[in-house]
N, C-alpha and C positions, 0 to 999 in steps of 0.2 A: 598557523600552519599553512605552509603555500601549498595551492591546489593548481591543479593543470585538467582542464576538460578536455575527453579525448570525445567529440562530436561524429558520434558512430550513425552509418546507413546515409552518409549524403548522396552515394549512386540511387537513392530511390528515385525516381521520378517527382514525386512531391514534398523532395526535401525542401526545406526551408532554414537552413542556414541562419541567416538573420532576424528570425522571428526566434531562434531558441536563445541567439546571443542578447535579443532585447529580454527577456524570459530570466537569464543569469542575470542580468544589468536589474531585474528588480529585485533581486536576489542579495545585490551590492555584492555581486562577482563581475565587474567589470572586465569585458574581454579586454586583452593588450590592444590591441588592432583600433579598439575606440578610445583608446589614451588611459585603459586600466590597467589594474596589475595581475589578471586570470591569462596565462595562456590558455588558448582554444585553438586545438590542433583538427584539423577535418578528415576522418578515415573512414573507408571502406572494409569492414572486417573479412563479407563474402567478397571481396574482387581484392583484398591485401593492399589495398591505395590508403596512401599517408601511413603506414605505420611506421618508413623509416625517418618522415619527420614528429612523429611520436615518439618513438626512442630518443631522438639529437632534440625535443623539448625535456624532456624527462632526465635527461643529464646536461642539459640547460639550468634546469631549477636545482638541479639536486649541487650541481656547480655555484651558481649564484648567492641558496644557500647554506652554503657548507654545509649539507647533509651528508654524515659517514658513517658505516657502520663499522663496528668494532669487534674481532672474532672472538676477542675473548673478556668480551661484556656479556651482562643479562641475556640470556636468550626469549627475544617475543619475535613474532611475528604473524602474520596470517592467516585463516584459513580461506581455501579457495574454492574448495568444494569437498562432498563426503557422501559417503552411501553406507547401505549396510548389507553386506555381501554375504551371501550362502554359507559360505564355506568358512573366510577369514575374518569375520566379524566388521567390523566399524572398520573402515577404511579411511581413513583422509587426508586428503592433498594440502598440504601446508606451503607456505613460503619464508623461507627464514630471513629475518630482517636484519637482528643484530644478533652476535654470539654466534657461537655452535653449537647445537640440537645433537644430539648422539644417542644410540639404541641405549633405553635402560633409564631414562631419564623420568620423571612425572611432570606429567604437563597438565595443564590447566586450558580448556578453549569454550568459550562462555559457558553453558550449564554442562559441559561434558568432562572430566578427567582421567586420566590413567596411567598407569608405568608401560612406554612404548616397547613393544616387544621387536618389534622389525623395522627400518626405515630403507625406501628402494629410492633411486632417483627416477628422473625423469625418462629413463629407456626402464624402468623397472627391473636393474641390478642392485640385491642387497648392497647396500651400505654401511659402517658406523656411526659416521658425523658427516653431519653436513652446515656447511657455511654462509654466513651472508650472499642474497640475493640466490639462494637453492630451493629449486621445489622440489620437494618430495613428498611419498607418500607414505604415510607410518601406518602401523597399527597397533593394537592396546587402549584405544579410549571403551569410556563405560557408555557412551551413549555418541549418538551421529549430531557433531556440531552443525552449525548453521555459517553458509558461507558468510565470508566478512566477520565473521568471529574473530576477535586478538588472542593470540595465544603466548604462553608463556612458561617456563618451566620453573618448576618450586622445589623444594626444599624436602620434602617427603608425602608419601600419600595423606595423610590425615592430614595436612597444610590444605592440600588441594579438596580434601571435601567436606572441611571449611571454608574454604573460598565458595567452592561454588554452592552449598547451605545458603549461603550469605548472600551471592546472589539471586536466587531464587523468591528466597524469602523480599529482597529489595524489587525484583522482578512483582511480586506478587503486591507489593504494597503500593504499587505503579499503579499498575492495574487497575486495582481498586478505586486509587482516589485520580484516576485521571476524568477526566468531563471535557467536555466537547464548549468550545466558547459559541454561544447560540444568540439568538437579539433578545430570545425573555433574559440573560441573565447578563446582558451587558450593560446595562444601567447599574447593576450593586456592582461591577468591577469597576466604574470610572468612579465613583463615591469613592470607591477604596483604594485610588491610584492603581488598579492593575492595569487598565487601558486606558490610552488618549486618542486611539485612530481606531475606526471600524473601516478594515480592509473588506472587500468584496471582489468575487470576479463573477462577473455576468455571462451568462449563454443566452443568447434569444432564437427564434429558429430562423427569421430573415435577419436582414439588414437593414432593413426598414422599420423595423420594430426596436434594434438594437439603440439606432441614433436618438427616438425621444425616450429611450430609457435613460442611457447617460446623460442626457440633457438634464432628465426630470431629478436623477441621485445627485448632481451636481450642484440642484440648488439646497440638499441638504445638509446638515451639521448644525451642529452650534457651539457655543462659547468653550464647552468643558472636552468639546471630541470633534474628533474631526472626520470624514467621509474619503475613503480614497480608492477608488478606480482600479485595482492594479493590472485586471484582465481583464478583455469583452471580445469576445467574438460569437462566432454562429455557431450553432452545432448542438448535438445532445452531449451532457456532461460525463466526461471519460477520466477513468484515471489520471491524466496527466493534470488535468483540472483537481482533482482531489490533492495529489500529490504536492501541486504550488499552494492551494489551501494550506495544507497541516502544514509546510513549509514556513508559510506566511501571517499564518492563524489568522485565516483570512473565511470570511461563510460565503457560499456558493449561491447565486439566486439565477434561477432559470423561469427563464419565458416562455411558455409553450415548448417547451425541451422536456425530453426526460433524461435519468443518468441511467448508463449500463448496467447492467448486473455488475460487471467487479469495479465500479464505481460503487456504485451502494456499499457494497461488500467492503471496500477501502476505505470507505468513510465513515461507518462502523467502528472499522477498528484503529483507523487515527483518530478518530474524534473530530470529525468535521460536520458541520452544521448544511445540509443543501434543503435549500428552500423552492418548490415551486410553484409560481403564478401562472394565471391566464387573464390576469386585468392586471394592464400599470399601474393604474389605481390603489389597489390592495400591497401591491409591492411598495411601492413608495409611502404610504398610508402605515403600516407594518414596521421602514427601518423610520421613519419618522419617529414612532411611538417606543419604539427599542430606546431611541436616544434621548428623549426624554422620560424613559423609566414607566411607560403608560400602557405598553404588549401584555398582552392577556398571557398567562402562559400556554403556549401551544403541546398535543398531545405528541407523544414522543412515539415514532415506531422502531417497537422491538421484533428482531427478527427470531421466529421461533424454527425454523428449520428451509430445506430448497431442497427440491426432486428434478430427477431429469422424465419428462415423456420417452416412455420406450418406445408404446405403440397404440392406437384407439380402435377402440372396439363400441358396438352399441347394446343397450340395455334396455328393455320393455319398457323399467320402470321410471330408469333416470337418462334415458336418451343417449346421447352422447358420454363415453366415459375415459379419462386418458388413464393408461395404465402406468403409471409413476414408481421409479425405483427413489427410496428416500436416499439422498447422497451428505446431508448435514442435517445435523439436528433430530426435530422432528415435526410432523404436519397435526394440526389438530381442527376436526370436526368444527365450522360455526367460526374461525378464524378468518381474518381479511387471507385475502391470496392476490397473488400476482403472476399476470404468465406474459413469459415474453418470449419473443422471437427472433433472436439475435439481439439488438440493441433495442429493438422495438416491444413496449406494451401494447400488448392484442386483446389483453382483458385483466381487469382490475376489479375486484367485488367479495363474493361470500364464498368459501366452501363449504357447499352444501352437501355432499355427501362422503364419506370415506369407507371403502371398502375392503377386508384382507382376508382372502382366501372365502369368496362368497359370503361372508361376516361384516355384520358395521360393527363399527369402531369408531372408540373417539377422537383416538392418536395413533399414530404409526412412525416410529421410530426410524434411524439411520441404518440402512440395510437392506431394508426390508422392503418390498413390493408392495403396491397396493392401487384400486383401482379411487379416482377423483372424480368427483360430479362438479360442475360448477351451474351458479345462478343463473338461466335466461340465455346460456352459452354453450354453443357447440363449434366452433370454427377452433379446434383442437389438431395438433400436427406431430409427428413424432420428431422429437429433437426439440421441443418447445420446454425451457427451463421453469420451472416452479419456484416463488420465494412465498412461503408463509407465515404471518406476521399479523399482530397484532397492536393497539396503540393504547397507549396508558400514560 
């Protein structure tokens, strides 16, 4: 399938351009411009620069090759976004790719289906049909899809929730058995042909620290696997780092870094492995022993819930206390905790006390208020996120 990058935000100040096209190049999306076959178009969304060489690439490719759509083939196409509105139920903005889409139809868009009662175009005048390359907005689904969802129209209702029965059920067996590729469990996948390279990408927090790390990962591998470099820079690790992990099925090693909150949170739920040091020693010591089959199995953390600090108040008995509204999951008494402050951990240890409504408690659920004690700790701030977890 030919892809075209439309490389959004280069009016920032610390765009960098060339560092996202070396980024695709590892990717094996070769920009054109470096003798590949990815166009990489540069636009500004907020200032509207390059999009009309966006459009004249995008009927470039679609020209080159022969990509047509037919009005009166299968109707699929996309969803671009959807809500779900007071008044008219499930709204969602579609764009039709191939076919004609017409009021009345049953469509199918990943877990959501329905018989469309209304379709408006894009000034929001009802419509009946509408044709390749049309957005509009329908309504009649049974539930609010997810943008980037394909959609498609079928045959009758009961078609469609079997379809999506089906996907669900596929969705759920995903789930289930997906696993994160970690260094304890990379030695039985090379026995068993699953892997031949253990990709990495490094963070360290200088650049001084960064140079004899590569140096030292470089002298590892051996006969059956091989070791490869694909990222290293400074910094604490962020989603975009996760994001080229699960890409790349690549594990994450940091040096004196930490990752974000929605880095952790990302890498959770792709299945990415981040590992951190504070001795090169242990690091290298650690994927050493992965690749020869000889890593201890390391303890796994599960996240059992995250609160936001609304506000801190103090307690006779336990000092310092943040008043925490639970926003996932839930917090439990004797749990590891973790609090950070923006991108920064400010305290890392026990929760030692939980409190709801002048009550201990041993858990406090999603919803719900409740005040937090921590171990040896009072430097507490409102706005300081909460992650609760435990390792097993």
């Amino acid at each position: 399938m030919p892809i075209l990058v439309a490389l959004n935000k280069v009016d920032k100040p610390n765009a960098n351009p060339e560092r996202v096209k070396q980024q695709l190049a590892e990717l094996e999306l070769v920009p054109d411009d470096w003798g590949g076959n990815t166009m990489v178009v540069p636009v500004s969304a907020k200032q509207k620069k390059g999009i009309d060489d966006l459009l004249e690439g995008i009927l470039l490719v679609a020209d080159s090759n022969d990509i047509k759509a037919n009005p009166g083939g299968k109707v699929i196409g996309t969803v671009i976004e959807a809500e779900l509105d007071k008044s008219k139920g499930v709204v969602a903005t579609l764009l039709v790719q191939n076919g004609t889409l017409e009021a009345g139809d049953v469509v199918v868009a990943g877990a959501a289906h329905g018989k469309l009662r209304a379709i408006n175009d894009y000034k929001g005048k009802p419509i009946k049909k509408a044709g390749p390359s049309s957005p509009v907005a329908v309504m009649g689904l049974s539930d609010v899809p997810s943008a980037g969802d394909l959609f498609e129209v079928v045959g009758s209702e009961k078609e469609a929730r079997a379809i999506v029965a089906e996907r669900l059920e596929a969705a759920k067996s995903q789930s289930q058995s997906r696993k994160k590729l970690s260094l304890e469990d990379l030695f039985s996948k090379v026995q068993a042909g699953e892997a031949k390279e253990l990709n990495l990408i490094v963070k360290a927090d200088v650049q001084g620290s960064l140079d004899p790390i590569i140096t030292e990962l470089n002298k590892l591998g051996t006969g059956e696997i091989g070791l490869k470099v694909l990222h290293a820079e400074t910094g604490n690790i962020g989603n975009n780092d996760v994001m080229l992990a699960a890409a790349s099925k690549a594990i994450i090693i940091g040096f004196n870094v930490q990752a974000d909150v929605d880095a952790r949170r990302m890498a959770e739920k792709e299945g990415v492995d981040i590992r951190l040091y504070e001795i090169i020693y242990r690091m290298t010591e650690d994927i050493e022993k992965a690749l020869k089959g000889m890593l201890e199995p390391d303890l796994v953390e599960k996240i059992l819930g995250r609160a936001q600090v609304l506000q801190v108040f103090s307690a006779s008995k336990f000092g310092k206390v943040a008043g925490c509204k639970v926003t996932e999951g839930e917090l439990k008494r004797g749990a590891k905790v973790r609090l950070y402050r923006g991108a920064d951990v400010v305290y890392e240890g026990d929760l030692s006390s939980l409190r709801h409504e002048k009550e201990d408690v041993k858990e406090i659920r999603q919803g719900y208020e409740c005040g937090v004690g921590f171990k040896n700790f009072s430097d507490i701030q409102p706005g300081d996120a909460l992650v609760c977890y435990i390792l097993e």
